[in-house]
C-alpha positions as CSV (number, residue, x, y, z in Angstrom):
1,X,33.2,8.6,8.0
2,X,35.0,11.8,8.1
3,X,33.1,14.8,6.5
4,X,34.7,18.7,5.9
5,X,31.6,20.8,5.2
6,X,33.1,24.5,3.6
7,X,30.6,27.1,3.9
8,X,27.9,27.4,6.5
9,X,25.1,28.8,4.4
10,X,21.9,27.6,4.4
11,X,23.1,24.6,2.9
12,X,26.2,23.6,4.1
13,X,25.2,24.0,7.7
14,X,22.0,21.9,7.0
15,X,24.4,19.5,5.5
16,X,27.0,19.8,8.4
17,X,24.2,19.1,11.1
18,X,22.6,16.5,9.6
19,X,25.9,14.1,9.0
20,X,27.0,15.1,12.6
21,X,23.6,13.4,14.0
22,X,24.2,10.2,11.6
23,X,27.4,9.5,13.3
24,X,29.9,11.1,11.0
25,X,32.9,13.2,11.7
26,X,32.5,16.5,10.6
27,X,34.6,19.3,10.6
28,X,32.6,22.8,9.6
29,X,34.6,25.5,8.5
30,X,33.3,29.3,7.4
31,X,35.5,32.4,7.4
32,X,32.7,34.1,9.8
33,X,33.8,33.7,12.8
34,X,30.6,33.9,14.8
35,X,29.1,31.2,12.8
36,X,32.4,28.9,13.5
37,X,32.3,29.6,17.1
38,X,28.3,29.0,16.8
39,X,29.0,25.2,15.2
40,X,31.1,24.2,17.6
41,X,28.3,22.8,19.9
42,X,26.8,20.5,16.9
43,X,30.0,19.1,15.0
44,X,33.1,18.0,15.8
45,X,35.0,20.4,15.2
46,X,34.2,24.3,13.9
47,X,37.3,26.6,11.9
48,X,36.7,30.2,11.1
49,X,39.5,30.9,8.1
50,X,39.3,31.6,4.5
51,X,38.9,28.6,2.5
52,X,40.5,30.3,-0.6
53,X,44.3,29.4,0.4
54,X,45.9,26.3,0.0
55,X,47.8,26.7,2.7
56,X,44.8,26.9,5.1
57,X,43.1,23.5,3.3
58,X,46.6,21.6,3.6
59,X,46.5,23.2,7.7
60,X,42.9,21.0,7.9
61,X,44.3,17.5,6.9
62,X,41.9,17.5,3.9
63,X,43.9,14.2,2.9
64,X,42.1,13.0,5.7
65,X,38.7,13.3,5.0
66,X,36.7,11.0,3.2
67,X,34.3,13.8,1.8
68,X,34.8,17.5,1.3
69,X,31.6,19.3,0.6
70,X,32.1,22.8,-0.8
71,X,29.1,25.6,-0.5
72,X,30.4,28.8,-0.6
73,X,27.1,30.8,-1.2
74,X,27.1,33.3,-4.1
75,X,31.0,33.7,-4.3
76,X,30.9,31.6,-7.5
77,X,35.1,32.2,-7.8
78,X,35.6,31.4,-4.3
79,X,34.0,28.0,-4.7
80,X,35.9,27.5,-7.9
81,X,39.5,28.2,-6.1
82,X,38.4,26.3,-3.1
83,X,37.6,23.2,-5.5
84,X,40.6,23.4,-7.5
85,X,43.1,23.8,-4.4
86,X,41.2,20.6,-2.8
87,X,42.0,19.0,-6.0
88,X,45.7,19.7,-6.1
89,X,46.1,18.8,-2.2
90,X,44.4,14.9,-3.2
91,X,41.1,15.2,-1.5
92,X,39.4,12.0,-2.1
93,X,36.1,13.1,-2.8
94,X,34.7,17.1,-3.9
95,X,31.3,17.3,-3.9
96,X,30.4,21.1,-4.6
97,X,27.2,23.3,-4.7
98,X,26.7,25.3,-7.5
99,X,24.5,28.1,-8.8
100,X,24.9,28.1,-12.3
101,X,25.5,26.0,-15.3
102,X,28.0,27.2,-16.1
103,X,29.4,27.2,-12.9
104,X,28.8,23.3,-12.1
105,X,30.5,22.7,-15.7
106,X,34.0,25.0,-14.2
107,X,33.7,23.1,-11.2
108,X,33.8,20.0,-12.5
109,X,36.8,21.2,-15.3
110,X,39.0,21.7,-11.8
111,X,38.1,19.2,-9.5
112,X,35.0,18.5,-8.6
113,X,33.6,14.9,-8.1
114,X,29.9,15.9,-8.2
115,X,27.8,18.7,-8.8
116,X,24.8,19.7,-6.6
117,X,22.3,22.5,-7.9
118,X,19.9,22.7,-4.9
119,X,17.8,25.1,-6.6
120,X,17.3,23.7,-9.9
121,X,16.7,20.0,-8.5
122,X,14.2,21.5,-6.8
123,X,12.6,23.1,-9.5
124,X,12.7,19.8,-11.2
125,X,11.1,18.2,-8.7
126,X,8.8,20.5,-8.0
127,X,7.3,21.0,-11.6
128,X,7.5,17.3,-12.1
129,X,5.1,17.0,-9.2
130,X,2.6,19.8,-10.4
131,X,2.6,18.1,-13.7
132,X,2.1,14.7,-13.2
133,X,0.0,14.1,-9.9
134,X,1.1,10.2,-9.8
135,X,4.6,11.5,-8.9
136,X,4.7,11.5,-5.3
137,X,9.2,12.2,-5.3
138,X,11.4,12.6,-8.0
139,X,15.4,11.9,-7.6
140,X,17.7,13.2,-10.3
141,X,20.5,10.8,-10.7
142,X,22.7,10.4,-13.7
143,X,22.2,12.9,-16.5
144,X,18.7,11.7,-18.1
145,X,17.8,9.4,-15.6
146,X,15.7,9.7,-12.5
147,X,14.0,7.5,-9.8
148,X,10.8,8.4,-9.0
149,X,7.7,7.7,-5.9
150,X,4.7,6.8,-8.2
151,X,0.7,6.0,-7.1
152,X,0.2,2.8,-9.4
153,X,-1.3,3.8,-13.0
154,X,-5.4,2.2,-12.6
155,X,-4.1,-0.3,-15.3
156,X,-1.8,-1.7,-13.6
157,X,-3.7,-2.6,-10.4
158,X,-4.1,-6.2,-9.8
159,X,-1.8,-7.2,-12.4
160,X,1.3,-9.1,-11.3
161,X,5.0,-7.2,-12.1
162,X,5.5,-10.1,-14.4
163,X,1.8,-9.6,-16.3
164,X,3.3,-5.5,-16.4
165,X,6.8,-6.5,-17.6
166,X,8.0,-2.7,-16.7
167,X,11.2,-3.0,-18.1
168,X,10.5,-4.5,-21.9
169,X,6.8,-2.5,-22.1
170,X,8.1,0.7,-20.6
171,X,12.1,0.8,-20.0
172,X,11.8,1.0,-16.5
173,X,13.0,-1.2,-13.7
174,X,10.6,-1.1,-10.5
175,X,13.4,-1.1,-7.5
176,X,10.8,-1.3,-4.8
177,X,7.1,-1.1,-3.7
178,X,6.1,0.0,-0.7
179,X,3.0,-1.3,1.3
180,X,0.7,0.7,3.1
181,X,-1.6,-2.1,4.1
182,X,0.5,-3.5,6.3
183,X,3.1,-1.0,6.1
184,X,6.1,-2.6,4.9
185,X,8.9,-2.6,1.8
186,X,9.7,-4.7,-0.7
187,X,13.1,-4.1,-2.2
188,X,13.8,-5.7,-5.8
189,X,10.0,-7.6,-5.3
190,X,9.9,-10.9,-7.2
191,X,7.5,-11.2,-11.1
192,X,4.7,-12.7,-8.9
193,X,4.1,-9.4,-6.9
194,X,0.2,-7.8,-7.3
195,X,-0.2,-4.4,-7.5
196,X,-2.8,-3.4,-4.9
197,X,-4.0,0.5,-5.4
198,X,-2.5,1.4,-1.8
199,X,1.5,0.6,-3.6
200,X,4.1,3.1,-4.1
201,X,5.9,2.1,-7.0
202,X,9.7,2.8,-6.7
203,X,10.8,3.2,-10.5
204,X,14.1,3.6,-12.3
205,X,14.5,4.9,-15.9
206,X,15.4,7.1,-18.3
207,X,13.3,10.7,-18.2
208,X,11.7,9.7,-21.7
209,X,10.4,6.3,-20.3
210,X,9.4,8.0,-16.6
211,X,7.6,10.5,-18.5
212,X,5.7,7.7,-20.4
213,X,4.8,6.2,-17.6
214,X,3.4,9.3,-15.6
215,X,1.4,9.4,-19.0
216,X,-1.1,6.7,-18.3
């Protein structure tokens, strides 16, 4: 896949880096121009310009890419101009970092696909995992619904998925469990499957049912 990456923050260059080593395409562009000439030996391609000009995004073949990734650091009106002029040239997909609220909500209004807050879904996370000490990971995915890494509930060991019936009892959907003895995964496991106390449940739900789960 072909990937722009606009910004080289913290973020954007962890974001650059990493879809360079999967295989992707990337092109990494930052108006500094040491940090350009500094990515040029782990992407495909570096640009130092500023991103807020339409002219400059039309110069990069933005119609091109399959993602754009915008994370423009605190300039909170760069980002928004760099997202809407994305927009108006037809990139396919915007996904853009934001730092407020308020910002996300102006960023979506002019373009953007989807919203990443790195800092709150962080804090999320974190005080999920302080607060409930079955949560191993918690993924934010729609608004008001999560996946979540949980150590079975002692109720539910040796009970079969079918015995637990998740989904009716709880509203949640298990996607996965993995096993650490032997260490293996078992994606969408069948109503016959016993919970042993070594299982990671892999849960899907609303926050209201997650929550109730983490409860017992």
């Amino acid at each position: 896949m072909k990937f722009a990456v606009i910004g080289l923050g913290n973020f954007g260059s962890n974001v650059a880096k990493t879809l360079y080593e999967k295989g992707n395409e990337v092109l990494a562009v930052d108006k500094d121009k040491n940090k350009a000439e500094e990515f040029k030996t782990v992407v495909s391609h570096a640009v130092s310009m500023d991103a807020v000009d339409k002219e400059n995004l039309q110069a990069l073949g933005i119609k091109e890419m399959d993602v754009v990734v915008v994370s423009l650091g605190p300039e909170m009106e760069a980002s928004i101009l760099t997202v809407l002029y994305l927009h108006e040239i037809g990139a396919k997909r915007i996904i853009a970092k934001a730092l407020t609220e308020d910002h996300a909500k102006i960023l979506e209004s002019v373009g953007a696909t989807e919203i990443i807050n790195p800092e709150k879904d962080m804090a999320i996370k974190t005080a999920i995992r302080l607060t409930s000490p079955n949560v191993l990971e918690y993924l934010p995915l729609l608004s008001g619904i999560g996946v979540q890494e949980i150590a079975p509930p002692e109720k539910f060991i040796g009970k079969s998925l079918r015995e637990l019936d998740m989904r009716n009892k709880y509203g949640v959907q298990v996607l996965a469990i993995k096993e650490l003895i032997p260490e293996k995964t078992n994606f969408v496991p069948k109503a016959d499957f016993v919970i042993k106390d070594s299982d990671i449940l892999i849960i899907m739900g609303e926050e209201k049912a997650l929550e109730k789960i983490n409860s017992l």
